[in-house]
N, C-alpha and C positions, 0 to 999 in steps of 0.2 A: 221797571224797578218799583221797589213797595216803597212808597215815600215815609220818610222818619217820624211823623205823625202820627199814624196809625198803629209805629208799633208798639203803641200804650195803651190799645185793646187787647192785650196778650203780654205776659208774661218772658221777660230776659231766660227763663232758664226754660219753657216750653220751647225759646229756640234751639237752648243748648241741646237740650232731649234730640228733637228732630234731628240736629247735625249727629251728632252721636250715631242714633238709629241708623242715618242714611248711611256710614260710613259704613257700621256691622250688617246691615241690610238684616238683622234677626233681632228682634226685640225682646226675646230673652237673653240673649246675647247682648244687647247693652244694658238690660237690667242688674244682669250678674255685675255686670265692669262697673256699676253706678251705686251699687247697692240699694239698688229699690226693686218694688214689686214690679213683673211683666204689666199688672194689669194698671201699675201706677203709669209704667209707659205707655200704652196704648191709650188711656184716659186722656194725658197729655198732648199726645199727637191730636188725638181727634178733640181738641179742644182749638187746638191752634189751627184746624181743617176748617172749624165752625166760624171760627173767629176771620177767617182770609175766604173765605167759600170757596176755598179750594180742596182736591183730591190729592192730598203730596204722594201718598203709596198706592201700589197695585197690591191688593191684597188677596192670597188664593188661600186655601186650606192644605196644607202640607206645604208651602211655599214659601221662599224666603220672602219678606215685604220688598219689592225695590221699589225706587221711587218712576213715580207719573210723570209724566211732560212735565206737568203744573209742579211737582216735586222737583225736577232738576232746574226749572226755570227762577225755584226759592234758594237754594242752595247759595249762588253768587252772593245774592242780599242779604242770605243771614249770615252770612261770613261777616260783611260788611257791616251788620248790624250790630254785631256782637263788638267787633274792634270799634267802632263809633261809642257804644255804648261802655265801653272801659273809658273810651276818652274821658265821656264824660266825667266818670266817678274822678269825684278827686280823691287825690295820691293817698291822703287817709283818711279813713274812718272813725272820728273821733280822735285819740291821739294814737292809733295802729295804722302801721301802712299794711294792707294786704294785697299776698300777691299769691298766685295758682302756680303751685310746681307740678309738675305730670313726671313719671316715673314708670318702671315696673313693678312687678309683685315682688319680685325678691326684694330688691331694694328697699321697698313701703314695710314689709313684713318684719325684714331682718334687722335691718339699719335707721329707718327715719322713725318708727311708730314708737321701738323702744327707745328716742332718742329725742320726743316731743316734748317731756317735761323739763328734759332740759333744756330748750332751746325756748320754751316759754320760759323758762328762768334765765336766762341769757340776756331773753331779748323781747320785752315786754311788747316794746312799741312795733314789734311785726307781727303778722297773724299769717299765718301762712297755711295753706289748702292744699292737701294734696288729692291727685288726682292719679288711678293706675290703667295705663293701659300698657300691652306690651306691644304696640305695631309701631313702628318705628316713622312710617310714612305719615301717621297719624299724628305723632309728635311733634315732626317740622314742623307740617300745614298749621297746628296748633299754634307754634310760636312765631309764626311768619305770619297768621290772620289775626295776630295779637288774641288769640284765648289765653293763650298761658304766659306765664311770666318768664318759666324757667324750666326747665327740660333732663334726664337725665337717664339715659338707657346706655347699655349693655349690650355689644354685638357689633356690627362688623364699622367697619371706619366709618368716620362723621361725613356729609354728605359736603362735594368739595367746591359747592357756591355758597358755604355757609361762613363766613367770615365772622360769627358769633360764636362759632362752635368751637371745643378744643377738646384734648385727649386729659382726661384727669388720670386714668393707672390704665397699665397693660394687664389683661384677668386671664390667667393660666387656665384653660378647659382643657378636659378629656372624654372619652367615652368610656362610661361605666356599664355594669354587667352585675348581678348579683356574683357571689364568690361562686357558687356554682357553675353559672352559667358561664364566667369569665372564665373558669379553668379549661372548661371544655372548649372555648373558641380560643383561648391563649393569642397569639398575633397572625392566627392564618385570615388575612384577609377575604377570601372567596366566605370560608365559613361565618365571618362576622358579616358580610352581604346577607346571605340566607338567613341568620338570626331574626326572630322577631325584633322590631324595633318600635319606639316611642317619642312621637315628635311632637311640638309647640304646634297649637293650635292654629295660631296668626300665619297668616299666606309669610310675610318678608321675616320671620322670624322662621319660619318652617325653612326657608329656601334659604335663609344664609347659614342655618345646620346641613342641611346639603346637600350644597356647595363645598362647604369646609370640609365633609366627608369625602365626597369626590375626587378632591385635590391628593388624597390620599389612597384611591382607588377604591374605595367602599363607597356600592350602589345597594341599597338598600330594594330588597325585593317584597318582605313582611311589613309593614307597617300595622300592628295590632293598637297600637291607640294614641287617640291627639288629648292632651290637654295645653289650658293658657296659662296655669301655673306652676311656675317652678318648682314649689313643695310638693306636688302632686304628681308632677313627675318623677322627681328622686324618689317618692315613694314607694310608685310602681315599679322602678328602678329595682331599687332594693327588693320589693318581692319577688323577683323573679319573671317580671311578665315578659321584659323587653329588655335592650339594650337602647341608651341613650346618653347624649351630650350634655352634660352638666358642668360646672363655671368650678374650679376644683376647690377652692376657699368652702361655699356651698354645699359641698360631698362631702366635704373633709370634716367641719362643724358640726353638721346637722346630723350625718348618717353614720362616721365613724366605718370600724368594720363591718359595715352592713354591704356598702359597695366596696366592688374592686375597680381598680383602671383598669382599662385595656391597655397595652405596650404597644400605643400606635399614635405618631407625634401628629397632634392637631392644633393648627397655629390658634395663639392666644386669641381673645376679644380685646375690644376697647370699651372705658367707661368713658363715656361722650359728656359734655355738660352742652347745652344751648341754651345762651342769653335773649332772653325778649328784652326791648325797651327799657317797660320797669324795672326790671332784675340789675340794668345799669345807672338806674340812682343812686346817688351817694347815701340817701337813707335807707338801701339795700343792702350794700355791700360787703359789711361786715356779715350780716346775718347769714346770706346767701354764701359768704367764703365759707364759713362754719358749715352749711349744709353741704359743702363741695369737700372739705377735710373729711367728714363724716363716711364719706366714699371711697377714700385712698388712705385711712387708717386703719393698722388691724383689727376684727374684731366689730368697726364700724365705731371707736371708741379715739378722740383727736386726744395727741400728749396735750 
């Protein structure tokens, strides 16, 4: 193990980078999720390479990076470094507590971004960070290796060793079709299998769309295109490219008559919240309820 000394020849968020990387194994792919340049990530990596002399990735050309021996062998420790290194900070920064919420895109886009000035007018003395990924398995780890404070995805039940977790609303989904495309598949099953379809990028978000679908006897044979965000989806959606699973609030809001539902009953999702540590301080609490209201009011708007 890298003893705690050393790691102040390098940089708290070079680790973060690398954990990130490892998990998406494509460093465009965690650029996109981080909002920086690819070539800001790979600077990164190969700084923290320099700095350990070690090889964390296998790198080939056309290749996704996975990690090296020496790469899996860092992963245990920078977990460990990162939760040690929250320890340290204290609770605030000046007179702010901050804490890292992780989320999805819809969620970030629709509900928390336009709903930052007021929570800075709320709540001065919190500073809150948000962070978006949609992989679900990514989020626990996050809140269990102490990275995030607080946690908030969309999608199938909360994971049932988590005694942190609860259900904040049940979210009505369906599967959409532009109006065209939905007249001509109507509810025959067989024909909505053969339909091109459009699925969530992320492996455990791709596979609890279906799953859900399946239960319902629709196996999807077309898959013409993956994205990781929701808006991007409903919009392919609505052009006409595919047929796909969208959260009905979402359809309904953003695209209007643009989608049609299919007339085919697909059981609700869950909005999940998970609590880290910090998230259950008393100099949280209110804060964080307001961000959890924010989630289960219409509109994304608390009376």
């Amino acid at each position: 193990m890298i003893g705690y000394i050393s790691v102040m020849a390098f940089t708290f968020r070079r680790i973060e980078i690398f954990l990130e990387a490892a998990a998406d194994g494509n460093f465009r792919k965690t650029a996109d999720r981080l909002g920086i340049s690819q070539p800001a990530v790979s600077k990164q990596i190969r700084a923290l390479e320099r700095s350990l002399n070690k090889t964390l990735f296998v790198r080939a050309r056309g290749a996704a990076a996975r990690l090296s021996e020496e790469g899996e062998a860092m992963l245990a420790s920078a977990y460990e470094m990162l939760a040690r290194q929250r320890q340290w900070q204290p609770e605030r920064t000046g007179s702010q507590l901050r804490l890292k919420v992780i989320t999805g895109d819809y969620l970030l886009d629709s509900i928390f971004k336009p709903a930052l000035p007021e929570l800075v007018r709320r709540f001065p003395n919190v500073s809150l960070e948000f962070q978006m990924t949609n992989e679900r398995n990514r989020i626990v780890q996050q809140i269990r290796t102490g990275q995030a404070d607080l946690a908030i995805y969309t999608g199938g039940k909360m994971p049932p060793d988590l005694d942190i977790a609860q259900i904040l609303s049940i979210i009505p989904c369906s599967l959409y079709a532009a109006p065209d495309l939905a007249r001509s598949l109507r509810d025959d099953i067989d024909a909505i299998s053969r339909a091109p379809f459009i699925l969530p990028t992320t492996h455990t978000t791709s596979s609890w769309v279906l799953s859900e679908l399946n239960k319902v006897g629709i196996h999807p044979k077309i898959i013409v295109g993956r994205t990781q965000f929701g808006d991007v989806l409903a919009g392919m959606i609505a052009d006409g490219i595919g047929v796909g699973l969208l959260f009905d609030d979402h359809a309904n809001i953003c695209f209007g008559a643009r989608l049609q539902r299919l007339p085919v009953q697909i059981e609700s999702a869950y909005r999940v919240v998970i609590f880290g540590e910090r998230a259950r301080l008393p100099t949280a609490r209110e804060c964080l309820g307001y961000v959890c209201s924010l989630c289960t009011a219409p509109d994304g708007i608390p009376g």
